[in-house]
N, C-alpha and C positions, 0 to 999 in steps of 0.2 A: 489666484486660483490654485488647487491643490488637484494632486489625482488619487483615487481611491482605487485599490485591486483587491478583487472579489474572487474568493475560488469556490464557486459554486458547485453543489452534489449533482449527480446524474439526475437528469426528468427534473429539475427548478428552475433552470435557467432564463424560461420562459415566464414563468411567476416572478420572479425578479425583476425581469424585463417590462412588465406591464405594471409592477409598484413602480418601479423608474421613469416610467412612461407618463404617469400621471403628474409626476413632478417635473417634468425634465425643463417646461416651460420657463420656469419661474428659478428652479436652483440648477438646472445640470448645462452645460456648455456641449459636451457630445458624450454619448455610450457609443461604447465599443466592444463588440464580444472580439476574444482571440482563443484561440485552438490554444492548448498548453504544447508547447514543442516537446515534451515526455512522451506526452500520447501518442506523435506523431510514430516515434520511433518502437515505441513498446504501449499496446492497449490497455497492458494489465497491471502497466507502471505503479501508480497508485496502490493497489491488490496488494504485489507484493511489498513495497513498502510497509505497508501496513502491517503483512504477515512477520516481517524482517522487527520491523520497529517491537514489537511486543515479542517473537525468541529474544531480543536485546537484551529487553527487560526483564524477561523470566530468567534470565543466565544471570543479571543483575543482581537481580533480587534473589536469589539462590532455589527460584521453583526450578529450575531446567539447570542439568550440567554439563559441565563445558569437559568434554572431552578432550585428550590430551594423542598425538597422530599414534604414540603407542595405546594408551586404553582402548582408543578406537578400533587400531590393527583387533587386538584380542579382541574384540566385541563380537568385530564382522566374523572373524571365525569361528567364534561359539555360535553365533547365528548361522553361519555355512553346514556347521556340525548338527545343530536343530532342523534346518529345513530339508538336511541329507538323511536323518534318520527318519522323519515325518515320510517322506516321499519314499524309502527302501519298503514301508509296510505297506 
């Protein structure tokens, strides 16, 4: 016997469960749904991951730049200096 792990999208699980269902007689020994213990702890686990995994890749691949703790210091200040003259008018 072998075991197989499934990580199914939101709202399928159930469509899964019923293609399994029809089989389960002849090929499946037990299904078992489990909760991901990520979820438990953070809902939007996933989300960000996903968000995180593609900035990754964009700093990778050189579309997004990877700032450095001093370029950044000057950034936020040029942006302090822009959002303090926007608000004086």
């Amino acid at each position: 016997m072998q075991t197989i792990q499934l990580q199914v999208k939101d709202g399928y699980t159930q469509n899964i469960l019923d293609m399994l269902g029809s089989v389960k007689d002849i090929m499946l020994e037990k299904i078992e749904v489990k909760q991901d213990p990520n979820l438990e702890y953070d809902a939007y686990f996933y989300e960000r991951k996903a968000h995180l995994d593609k900035t990754i890749e964009a700093v990778d691949n050189g579309t997004m730049k990877m700032y450095d703790s001093q370029e950044w210091e000057s950034e936020m200040l040029d942006l302090d200096k822009e959002i303090e003259a926007v608000n004086a008018n």
